[in-house]
N, C-alpha and C positions, 0 to 999 in steps of 0.2 A: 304197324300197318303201313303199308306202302302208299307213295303219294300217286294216283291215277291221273294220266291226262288224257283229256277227253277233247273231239272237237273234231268238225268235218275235215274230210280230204284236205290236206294242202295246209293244214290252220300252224303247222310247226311243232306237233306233239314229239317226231324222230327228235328233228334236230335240240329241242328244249330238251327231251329224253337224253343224247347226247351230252348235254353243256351239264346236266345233273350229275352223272353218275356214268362215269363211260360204261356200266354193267349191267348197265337197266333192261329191261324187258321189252321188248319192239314184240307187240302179240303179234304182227303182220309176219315179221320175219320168221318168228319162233313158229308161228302154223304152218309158213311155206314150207321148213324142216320138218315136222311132224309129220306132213301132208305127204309130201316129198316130190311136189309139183306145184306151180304160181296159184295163187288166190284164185284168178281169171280161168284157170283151169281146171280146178275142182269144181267152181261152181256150174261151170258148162256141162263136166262129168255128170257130178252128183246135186249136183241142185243148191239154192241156197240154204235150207233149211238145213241139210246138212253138214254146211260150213261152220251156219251159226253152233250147231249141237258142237262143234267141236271148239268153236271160239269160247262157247260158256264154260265147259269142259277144264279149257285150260285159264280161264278168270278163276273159276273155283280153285284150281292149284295155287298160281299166281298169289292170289286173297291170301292165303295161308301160311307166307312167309311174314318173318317179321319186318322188312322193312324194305327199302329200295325205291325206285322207279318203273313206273310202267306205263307206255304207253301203248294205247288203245288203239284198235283199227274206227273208222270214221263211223263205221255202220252198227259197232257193238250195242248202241242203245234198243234197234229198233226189235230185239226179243225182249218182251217183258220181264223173264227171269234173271238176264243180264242187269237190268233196270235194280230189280232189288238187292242183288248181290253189290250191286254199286253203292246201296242205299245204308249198307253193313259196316263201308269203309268211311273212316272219318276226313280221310281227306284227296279230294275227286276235284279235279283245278279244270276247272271246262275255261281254254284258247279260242276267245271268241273273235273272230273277225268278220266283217259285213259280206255280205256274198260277193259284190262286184270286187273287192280286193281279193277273197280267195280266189275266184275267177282269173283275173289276171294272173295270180300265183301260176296256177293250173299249169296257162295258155304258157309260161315265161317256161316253164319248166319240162324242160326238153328230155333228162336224164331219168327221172319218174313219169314214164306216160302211161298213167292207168286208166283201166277198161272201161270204170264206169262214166269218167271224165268221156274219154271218146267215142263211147258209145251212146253218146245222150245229147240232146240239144241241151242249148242253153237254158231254155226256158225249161226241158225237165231236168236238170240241173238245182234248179232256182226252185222249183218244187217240191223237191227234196230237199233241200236246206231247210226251207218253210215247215217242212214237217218234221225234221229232226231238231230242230232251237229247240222248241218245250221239252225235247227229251234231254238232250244236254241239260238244260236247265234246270229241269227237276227232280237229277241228280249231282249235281255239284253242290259240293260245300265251299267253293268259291271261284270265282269269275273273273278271268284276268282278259281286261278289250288288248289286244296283241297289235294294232294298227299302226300304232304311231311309235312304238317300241323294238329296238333291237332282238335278238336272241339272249343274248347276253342279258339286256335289262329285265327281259319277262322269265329270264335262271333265277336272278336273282330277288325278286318281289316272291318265285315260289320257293327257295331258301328262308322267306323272311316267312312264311306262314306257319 
């Protein structure tokens, strides 16, 4: 089974995907080629509901290899059936950082400017975190705080799990 990283915008899942397995699975990437247009512009298209169908779509595939890396888009928790299918994998490593650090991440990161970052105050920013913690959380079989830690340090503690 593949190891899942999970964890809002900006939390390091590419880059730790990256220091993994240079082969790993970016669902972000792999839907914008499916899709065959940005994230940001399907959903304006077609709505979110129909992203998600296609984000679960392709966890269901993903799930069913025997091994690798994958990381997750920020928002895959908030369909329920995404939730269960997470619940299936035995090992889902939720990149937890405090919001005012991801925050900063965000603001620093000039070369990733995504929609929903810019399209939302802070405050509903911070709203949404608040409501996706317990869903990260209540699918991860384990928790790594990313705060005080390298890329490199947080490759290698999920090596060690």
């Amino acid at each position: 089974m593949p190891k899942i990283l999970l964890g809002f915008m900006g939390a390091g899942k590419t880059t730790i995907g990256r220091l993994l397995d240079p082969n790993f699975h970016d669902m972000d990437a792999e839907l914008v080629l499916e899709l065959g247009m940005p994230v940001s512009q399907y959903f304006a298209s077609y709505g979110e509901e129909n992203f998600r169908s296609q984000e679960t779509a392709l966890l269901k595939r993903l799930l069913h290899e025997k091994g690798g890396v994958i990381s997750t888009g920020g928002g895959l928790v908030m369909r329920q059936e995404n939730l269960e299918l997470l619940k299936t994998n035995p090992s889902n490593i939720f990149l937890k950082l405090d919001f005012e650090a991801l925050y900063q991440r965000l603001q620093a990161d000039k070369t990733h400017q995504r929609p929903l970052f810019l399209n939302q105050s802070k405050n509903e920013l911070k709203a949404l975190y608040d409501y996706r913690l317990p869903l990260y959380e209540s699918c991860a079989t384990h928790t790594i705080e990313t705060g005080n830690l390298t890329p490199e340090e947080i490759a290698e503690k999920i090596r060690c799990l």
